[in-house]
C-alpha positions in Angstrom: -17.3 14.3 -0.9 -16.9 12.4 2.4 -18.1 8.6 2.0 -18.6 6.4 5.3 -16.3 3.3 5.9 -19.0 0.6 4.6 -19.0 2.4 1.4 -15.7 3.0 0.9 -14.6 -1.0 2.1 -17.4 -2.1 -0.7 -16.2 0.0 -3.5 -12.3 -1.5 -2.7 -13.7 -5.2 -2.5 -15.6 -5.0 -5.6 -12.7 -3.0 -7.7 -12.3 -5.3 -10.5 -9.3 -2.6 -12.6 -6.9 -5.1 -12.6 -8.9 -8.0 -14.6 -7.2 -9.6 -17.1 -3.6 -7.8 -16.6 -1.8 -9.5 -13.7 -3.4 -12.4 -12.1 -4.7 -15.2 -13.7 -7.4 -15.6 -11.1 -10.6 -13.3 -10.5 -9.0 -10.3 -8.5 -10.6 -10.1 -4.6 -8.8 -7.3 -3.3 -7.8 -8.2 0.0 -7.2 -5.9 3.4 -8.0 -5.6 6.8 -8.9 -2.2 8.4 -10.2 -0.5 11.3 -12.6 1.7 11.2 -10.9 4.5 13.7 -7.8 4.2 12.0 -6.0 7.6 11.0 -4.0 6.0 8.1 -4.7 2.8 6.1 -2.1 1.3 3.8 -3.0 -0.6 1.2 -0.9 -3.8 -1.0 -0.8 -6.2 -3.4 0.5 -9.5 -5.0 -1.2 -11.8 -2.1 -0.5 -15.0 -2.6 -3.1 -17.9 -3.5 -3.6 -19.2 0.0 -4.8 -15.1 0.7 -7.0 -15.1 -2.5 -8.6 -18.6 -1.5 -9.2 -17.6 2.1 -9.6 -13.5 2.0 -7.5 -13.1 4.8 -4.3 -11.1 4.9 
């Protein structure tokens, strides 16, 4: 099943899985990604400045 980019970037940013286990704020996954990219590599553990501002 081959999603488009939109729909994949949405399903990351509202991926809520970690809730209540490691961060004791709301988790707000946080990337930044091209659309023509061949490979995109994803993190964690942002700090609160990245959470508050949703930039990486």
């Amino acid at each position: 099943m081959k999603s488009s980019y939109k729909e994949f970037t949405d399903q990351v940013r509202a991926c809520r899985r970690c809730r209540g286990h490691y961060f004791d704020h709301e988790p707000r996954p946080v990337f930044l990604a091209e659309p023509s990219a061949r490979v995109l590599i994803v993190g964690q553990a942002p700090g609160r400045r990245v959470h508050e501002t949703g930039l990486p």
